[in-house]
Each structure stands twice: as structure tokens, then as C-alpha cells.
C-alpha atoms as an extended CHARMM CRD file, in Angstrom:
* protein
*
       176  EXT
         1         1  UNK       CA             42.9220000000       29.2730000000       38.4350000000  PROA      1               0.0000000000
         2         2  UNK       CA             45.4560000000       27.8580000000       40.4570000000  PROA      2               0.0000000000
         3         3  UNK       CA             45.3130000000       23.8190000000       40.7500000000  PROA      3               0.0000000000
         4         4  UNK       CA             47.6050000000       23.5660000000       44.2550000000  PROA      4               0.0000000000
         5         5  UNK       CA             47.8190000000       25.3570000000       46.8470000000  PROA      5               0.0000000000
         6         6  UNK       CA             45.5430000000       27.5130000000       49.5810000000  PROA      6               0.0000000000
         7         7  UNK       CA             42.0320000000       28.7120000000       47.7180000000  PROA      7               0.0000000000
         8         8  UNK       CA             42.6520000000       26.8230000000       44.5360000000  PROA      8               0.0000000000
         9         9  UNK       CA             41.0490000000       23.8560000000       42.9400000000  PROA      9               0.0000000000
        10        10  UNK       CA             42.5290000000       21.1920000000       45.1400000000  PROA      10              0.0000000000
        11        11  UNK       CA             41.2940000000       23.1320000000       47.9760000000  PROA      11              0.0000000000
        12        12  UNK       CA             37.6450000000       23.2710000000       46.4610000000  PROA      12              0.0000000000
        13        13  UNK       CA             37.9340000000       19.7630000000       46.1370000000  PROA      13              0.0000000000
        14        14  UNK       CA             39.1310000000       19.1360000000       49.4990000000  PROA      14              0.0000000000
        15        15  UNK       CA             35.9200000000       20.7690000000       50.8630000000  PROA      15              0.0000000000
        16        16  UNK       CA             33.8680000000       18.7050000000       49.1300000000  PROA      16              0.0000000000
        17        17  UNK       CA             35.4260000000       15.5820000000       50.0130000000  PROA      17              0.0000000000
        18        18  UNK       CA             34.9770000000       16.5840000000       53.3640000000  PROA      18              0.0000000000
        19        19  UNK       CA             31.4640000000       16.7640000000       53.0500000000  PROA      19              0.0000000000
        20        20  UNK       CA             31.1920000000       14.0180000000       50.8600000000  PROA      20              0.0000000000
        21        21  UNK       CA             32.7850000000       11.9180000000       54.1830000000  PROA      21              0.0000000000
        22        22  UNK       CA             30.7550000000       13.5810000000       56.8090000000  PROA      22              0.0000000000
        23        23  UNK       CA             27.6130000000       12.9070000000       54.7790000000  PROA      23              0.0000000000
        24        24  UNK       CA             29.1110000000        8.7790000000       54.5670000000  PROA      24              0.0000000000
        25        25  UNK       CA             29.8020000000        8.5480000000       57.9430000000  PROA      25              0.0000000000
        26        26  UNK       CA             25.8690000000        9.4670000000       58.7600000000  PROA      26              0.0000000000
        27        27  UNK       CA             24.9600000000        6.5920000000       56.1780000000  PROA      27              0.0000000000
        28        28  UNK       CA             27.5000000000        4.0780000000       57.8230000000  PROA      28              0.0000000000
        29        29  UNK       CA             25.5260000000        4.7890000000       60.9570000000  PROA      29              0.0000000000
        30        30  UNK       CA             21.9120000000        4.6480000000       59.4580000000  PROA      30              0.0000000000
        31        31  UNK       CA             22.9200000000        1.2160000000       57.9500000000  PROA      31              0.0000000000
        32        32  UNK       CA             23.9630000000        0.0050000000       61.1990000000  PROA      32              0.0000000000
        33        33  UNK       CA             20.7940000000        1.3310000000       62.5590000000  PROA      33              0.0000000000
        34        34  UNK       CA             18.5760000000       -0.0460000000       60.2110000000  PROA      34              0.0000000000
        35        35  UNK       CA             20.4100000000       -3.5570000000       60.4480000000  PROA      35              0.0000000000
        36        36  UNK       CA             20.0470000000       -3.7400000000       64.3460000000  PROA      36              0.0000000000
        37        37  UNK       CA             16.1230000000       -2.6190000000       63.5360000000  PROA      37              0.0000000000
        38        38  UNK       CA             16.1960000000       -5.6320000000       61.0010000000  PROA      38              0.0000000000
        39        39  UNK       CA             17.7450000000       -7.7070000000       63.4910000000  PROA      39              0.0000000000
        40        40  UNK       CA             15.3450000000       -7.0980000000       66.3940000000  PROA      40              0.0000000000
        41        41  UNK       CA             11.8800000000       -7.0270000000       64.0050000000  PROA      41              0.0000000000
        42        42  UNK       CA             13.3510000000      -10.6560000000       62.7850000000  PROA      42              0.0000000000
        43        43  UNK       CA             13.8450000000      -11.9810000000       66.3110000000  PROA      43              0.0000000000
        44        44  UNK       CA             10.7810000000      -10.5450000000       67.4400000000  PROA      44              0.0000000000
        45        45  UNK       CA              8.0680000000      -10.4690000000       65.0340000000  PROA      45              0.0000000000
        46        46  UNK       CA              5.1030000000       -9.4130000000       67.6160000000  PROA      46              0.0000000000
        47        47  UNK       CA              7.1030000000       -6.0980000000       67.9640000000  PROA      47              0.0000000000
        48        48  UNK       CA              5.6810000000       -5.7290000000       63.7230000000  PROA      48              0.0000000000
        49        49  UNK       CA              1.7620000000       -5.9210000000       65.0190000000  PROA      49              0.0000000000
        50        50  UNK       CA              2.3020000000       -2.3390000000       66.8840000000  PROA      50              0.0000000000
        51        51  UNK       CA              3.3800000000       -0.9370000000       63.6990000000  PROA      51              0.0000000000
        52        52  UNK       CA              1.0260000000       -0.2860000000       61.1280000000  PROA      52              0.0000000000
        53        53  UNK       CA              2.8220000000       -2.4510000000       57.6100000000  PROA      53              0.0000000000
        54        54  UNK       CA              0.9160000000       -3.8020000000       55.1180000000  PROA      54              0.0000000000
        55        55  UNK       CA              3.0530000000       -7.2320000000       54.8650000000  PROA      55              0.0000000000
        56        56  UNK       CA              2.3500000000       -9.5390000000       57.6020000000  PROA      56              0.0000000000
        57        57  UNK       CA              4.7720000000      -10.1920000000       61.0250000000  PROA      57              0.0000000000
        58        58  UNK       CA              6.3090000000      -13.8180000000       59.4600000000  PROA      58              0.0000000000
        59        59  UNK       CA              6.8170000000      -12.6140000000       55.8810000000  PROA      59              0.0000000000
        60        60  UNK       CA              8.9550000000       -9.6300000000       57.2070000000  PROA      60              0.0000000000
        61        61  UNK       CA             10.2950000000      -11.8510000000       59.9250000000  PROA      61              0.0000000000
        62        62  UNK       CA             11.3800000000      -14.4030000000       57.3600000000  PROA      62              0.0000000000
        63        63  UNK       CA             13.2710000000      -11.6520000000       55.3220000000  PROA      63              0.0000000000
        64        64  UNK       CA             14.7790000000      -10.4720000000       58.3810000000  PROA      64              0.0000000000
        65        65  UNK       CA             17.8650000000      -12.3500000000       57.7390000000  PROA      65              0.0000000000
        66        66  UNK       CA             18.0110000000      -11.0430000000       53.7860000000  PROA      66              0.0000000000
        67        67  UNK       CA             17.7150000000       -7.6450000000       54.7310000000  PROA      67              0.0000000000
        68        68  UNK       CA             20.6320000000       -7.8800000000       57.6460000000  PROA      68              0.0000000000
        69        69  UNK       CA             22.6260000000       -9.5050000000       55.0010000000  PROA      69              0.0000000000
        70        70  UNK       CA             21.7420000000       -7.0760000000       51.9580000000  PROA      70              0.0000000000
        71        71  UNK       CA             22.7980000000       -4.0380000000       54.7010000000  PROA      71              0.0000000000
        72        72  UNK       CA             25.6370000000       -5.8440000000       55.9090000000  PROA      72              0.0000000000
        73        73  UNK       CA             27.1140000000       -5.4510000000       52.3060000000  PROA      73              0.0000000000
        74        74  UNK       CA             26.0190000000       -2.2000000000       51.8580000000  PROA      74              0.0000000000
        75        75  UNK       CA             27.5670000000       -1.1600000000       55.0050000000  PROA      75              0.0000000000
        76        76  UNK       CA             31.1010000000       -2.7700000000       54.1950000000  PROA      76              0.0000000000
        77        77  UNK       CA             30.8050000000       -1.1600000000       50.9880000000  PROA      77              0.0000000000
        78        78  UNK       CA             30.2200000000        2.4110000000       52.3340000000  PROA      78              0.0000000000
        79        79  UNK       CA             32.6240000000        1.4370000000       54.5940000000  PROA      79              0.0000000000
        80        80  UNK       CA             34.8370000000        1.3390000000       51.8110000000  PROA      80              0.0000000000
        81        81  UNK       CA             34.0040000000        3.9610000000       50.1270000000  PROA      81              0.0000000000
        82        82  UNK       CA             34.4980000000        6.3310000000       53.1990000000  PROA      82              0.0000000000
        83        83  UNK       CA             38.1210000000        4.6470000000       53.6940000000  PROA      83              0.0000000000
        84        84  UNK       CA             38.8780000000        5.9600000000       50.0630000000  PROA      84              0.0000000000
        85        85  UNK       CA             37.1810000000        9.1660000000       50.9040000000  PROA      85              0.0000000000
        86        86  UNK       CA             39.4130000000        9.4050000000       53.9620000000  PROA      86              0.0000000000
        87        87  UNK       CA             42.4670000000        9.0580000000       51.7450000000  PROA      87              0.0000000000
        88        88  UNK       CA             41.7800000000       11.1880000000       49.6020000000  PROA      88              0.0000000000
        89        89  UNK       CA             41.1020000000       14.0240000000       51.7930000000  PROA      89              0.0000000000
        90        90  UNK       CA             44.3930000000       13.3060000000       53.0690000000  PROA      90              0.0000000000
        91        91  UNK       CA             46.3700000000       13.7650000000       49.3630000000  PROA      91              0.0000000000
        92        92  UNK       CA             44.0290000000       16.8500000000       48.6120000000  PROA      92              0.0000000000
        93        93  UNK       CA             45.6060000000       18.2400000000       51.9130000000  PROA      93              0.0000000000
        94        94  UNK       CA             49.1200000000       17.5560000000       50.5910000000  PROA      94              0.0000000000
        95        95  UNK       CA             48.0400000000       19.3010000000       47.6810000000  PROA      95              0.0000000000
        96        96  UNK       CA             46.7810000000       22.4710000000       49.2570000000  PROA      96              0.0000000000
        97        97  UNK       CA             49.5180000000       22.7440000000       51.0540000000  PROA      97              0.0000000000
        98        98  UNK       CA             51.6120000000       22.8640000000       47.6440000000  PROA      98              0.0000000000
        99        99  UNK       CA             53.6780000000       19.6160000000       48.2480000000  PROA      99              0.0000000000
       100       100  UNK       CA             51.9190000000       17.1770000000       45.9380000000  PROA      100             0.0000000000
       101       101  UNK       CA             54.7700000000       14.8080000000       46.0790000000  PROA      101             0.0000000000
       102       102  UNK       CA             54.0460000000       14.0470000000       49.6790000000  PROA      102             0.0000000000
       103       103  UNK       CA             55.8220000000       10.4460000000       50.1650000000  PROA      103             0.0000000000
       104       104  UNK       CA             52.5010000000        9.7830000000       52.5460000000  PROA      104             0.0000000000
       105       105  UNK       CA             50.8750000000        9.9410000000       49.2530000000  PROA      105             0.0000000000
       106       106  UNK       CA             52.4950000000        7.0800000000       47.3140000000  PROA      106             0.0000000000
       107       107  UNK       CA             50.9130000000        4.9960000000       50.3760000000  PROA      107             0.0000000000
       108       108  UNK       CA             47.6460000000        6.4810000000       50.4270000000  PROA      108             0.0000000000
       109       109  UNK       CA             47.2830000000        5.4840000000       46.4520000000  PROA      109             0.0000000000
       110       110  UNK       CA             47.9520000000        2.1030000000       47.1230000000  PROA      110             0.0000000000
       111       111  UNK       CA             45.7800000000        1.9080000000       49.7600000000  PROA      111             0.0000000000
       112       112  UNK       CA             42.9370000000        3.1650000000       47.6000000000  PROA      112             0.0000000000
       113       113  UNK       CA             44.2490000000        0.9150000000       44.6100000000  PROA      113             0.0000000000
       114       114  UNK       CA             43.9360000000       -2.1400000000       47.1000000000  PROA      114             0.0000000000
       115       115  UNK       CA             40.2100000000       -0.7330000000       48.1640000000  PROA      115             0.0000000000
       116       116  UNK       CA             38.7740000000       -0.8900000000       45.2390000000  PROA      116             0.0000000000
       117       117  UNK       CA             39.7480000000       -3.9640000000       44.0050000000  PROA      117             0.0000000000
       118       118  UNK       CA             38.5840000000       -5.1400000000       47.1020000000  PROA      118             0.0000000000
       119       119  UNK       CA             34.9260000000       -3.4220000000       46.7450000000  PROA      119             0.0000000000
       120       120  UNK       CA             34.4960000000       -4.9690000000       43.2710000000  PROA      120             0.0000000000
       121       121  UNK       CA             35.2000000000       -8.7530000000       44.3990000000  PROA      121             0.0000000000
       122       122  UNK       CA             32.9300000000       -7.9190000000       47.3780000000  PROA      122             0.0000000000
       123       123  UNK       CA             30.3580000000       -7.3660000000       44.6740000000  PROA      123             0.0000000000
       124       124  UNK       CA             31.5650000000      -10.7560000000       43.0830000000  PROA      124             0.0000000000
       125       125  UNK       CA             31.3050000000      -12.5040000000       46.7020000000  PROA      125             0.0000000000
       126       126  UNK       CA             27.8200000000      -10.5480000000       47.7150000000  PROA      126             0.0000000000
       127       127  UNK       CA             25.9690000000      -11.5940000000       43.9300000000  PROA      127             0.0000000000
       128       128  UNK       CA             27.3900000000      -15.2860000000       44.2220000000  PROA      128             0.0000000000
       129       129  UNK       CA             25.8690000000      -15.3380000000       48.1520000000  PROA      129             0.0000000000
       130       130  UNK       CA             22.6570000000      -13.8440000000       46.7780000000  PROA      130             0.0000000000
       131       131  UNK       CA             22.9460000000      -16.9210000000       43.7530000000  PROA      131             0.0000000000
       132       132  UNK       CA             23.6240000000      -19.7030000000       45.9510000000  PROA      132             0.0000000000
       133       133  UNK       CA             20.9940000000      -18.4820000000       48.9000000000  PROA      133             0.0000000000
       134       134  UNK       CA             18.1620000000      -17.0350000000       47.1260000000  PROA      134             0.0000000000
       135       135  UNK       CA             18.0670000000      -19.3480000000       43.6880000000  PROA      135             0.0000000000
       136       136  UNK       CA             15.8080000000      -17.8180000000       41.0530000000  PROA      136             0.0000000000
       137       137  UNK       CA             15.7010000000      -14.2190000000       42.8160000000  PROA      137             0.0000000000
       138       138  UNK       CA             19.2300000000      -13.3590000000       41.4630000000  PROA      138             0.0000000000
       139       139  UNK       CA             18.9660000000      -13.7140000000       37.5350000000  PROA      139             0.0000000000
       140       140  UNK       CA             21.0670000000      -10.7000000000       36.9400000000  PROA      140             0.0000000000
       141       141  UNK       CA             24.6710000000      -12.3510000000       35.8090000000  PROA      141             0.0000000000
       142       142  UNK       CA             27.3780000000      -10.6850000000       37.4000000000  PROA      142             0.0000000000
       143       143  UNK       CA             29.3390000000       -8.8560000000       34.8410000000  PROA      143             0.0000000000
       144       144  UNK       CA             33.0910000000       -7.9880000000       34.4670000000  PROA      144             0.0000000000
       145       145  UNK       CA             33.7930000000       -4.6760000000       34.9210000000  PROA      145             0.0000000000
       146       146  UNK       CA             36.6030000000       -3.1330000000       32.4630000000  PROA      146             0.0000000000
       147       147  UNK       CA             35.7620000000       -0.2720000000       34.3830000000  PROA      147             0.0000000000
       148       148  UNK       CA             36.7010000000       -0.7490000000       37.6470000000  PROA      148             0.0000000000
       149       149  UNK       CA             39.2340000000       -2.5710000000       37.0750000000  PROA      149             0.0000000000
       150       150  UNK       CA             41.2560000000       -0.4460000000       34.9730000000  PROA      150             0.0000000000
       151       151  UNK       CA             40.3310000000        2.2030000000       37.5450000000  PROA      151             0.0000000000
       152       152  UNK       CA             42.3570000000        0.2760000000       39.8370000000  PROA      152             0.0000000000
       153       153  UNK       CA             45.5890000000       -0.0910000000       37.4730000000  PROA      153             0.0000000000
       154       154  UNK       CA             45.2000000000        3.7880000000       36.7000000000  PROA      154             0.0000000000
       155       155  UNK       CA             45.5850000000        4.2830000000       40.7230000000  PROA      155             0.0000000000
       156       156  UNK       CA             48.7060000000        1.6940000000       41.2830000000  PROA      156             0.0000000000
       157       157  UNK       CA             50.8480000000        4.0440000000       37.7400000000  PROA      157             0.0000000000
       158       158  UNK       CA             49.5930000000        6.9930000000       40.1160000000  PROA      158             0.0000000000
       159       159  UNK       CA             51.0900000000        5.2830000000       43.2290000000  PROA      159             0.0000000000
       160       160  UNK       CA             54.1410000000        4.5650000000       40.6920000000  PROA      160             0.0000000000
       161       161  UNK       CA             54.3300000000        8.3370000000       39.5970000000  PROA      161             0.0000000000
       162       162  UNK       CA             54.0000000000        9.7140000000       43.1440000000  PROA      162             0.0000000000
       163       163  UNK       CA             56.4360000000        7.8810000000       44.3670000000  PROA      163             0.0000000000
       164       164  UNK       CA             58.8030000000        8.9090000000       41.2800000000  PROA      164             0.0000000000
       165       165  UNK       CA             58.0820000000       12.3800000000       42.1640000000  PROA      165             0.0000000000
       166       166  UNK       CA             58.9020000000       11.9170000000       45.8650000000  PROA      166             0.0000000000
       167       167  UNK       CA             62.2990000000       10.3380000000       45.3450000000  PROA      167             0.0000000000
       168       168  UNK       CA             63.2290000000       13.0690000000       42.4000000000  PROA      168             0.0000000000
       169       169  UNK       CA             62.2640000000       15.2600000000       45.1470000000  PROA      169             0.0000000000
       170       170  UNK       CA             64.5030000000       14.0150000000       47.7830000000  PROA      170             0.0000000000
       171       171  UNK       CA             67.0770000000       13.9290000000       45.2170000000  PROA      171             0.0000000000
       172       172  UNK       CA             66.8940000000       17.7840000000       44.7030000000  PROA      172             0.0000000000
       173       173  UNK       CA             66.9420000000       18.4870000000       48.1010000000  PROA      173             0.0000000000
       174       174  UNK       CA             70.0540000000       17.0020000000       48.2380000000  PROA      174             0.0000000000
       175       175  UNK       CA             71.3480000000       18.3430000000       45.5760000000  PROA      175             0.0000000000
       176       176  UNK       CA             73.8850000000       21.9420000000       46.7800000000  PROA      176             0.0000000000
């Protein structure tokens, strides 16, 4: 099986990634939803009676506030996610199209490189927020991901290599 161009693996993959960000999309929007419901039920805690919930109208009123921030983190962090979606339906397109060594994509690799380290000190800044404002209920340490951060030096080389293969490119265009 082919791995670029039309009906080959990048192409398979491209479809998925489009569903993949169609599918985050409809989360980014339920967050938002379900923060603006958090919002309102904290403001107005008589609206809580109507609805039949086993917790009372002040506890859930009093973790209003917890659960707009705990949504407002997962929504910058899907938010995230979908940019890095977005980008990489954008490559995969370069790639079913057989020009891999797009220079868009050099751009598009740092820009995911740059995402992801920003989504894992997000998770740094959201557990030390959770430490400092709800003491005792955060006793998970935060750890240090190898992971993720390697992931993000494996996507700057990529950015490196791309961009290799776009001016070796040029060159050879050039070139009579």
C-alpha cells in the first residue's frame, strides 16, 4: 500500500483526523455549554430546587466556581488539542496530494511542537491552581513527563527535516 498520495494511507489518515476534529469541535462546544450551565446554577442556586439532584442547592452552588474552573481547563486543553488536530489535517493534505515537503509544513510542525509544550505546562499551571486553591483535595504530585516532552523535541527534528526537504527541493527545481 501506497503511503502518499490519493487513496493511500495518508489519505486514510486524513479522514480520520477529520473526524477526529469534527467530533472535538462538538466537545469544545459541550464544555462551553456545560460551563455557562455551571455558571448560571452557581449564581442562581434556587434554579437547582426545580431539578431533581440528590446534593443540596449551596453545596453545588459552592462548587460552582470549581467546576467552571476544572472545564475552563479542559476546554483550553481540547482547545489545544483541536489546534494540533487542525494542523495536522493540513500536512496529511500535503501528503495526499504527493508533496510531503510542503514548506507550509515546516510551520505547521512547529506550531504543533510549540502546542504541546504549551498543553503540558497548562497541566503544570492547572495542578499547582488546584494545590494552592483546594489544599488537601490535590494529593496527586504532579509528575514530569519524559513523555511528552520528548514528544515535543521529536516534532521540532521533524520541523528540522521538513524544512531540509523543502529547501533540497527548491534546490532541484532549480537545478536544469
Amino acid at each position: 500500500m501506497r503511503a502518499l498520495g490519493p487513496g493511500s494511507v495518508s489519505s486514510f489518515l486524513k479522514t480520520i483526523l477529520d473526524v477526529v476534529f469534527f467530533a472535538l469541535w462538538a466537545g469544545v462546544v459541550l464544555v462551553g455549554v456545560l460551563m455557562l450551565l455551571a455558571l448560571l446554577l452557581s449564581f442562581n442556586p434556587e434554579l437547582i430546587d426545580s431539578i431533581s439532584i440528590r446534593a443540596g442547592a449551596a453545596e453545588i452552588a459552592n462548587l460552582g466556581p470549581v467546576m467552571v474552573g476544572g472545564l475552563a481547563a479542559a476546554a483550553l486543553y481540547m482547545t489545544g488539542v483541536l489546534f494540533i488536530v487542525d494542523r495536522l489535517r493540513r500536512i496529511f493534505m500535503t501528503l495526499t496530494a504527493g508533496d510531503p515537503f510542503h514548506p507550509d509544513n515546516v510551520r505547521r510542525l512547529r506550531v504543533i511542537g510549540l502546542i504541546l509544550a504549551g498543553l503540558e505546562l497548562l497541566r503544570y499551571a492547572v495542578w499547582a491552581v488546584g494545590a494552592w486553591l483546594l489544599p488537601g483535595a490535590n494529593e496527586v504530585e504532579p509528575n514530569f513527563s519524559l513523555t511528552a516532552w520528548f514528544s515535543v523535541l521529536v516534532v521540532f527534528v521533524l520541523a528540522e527535516v521538513f524544512r531540509e526537504g523543502a529547501r533540497l527541493r527548491r534546490e532541484a527545481e532549480l537545478t536544469i
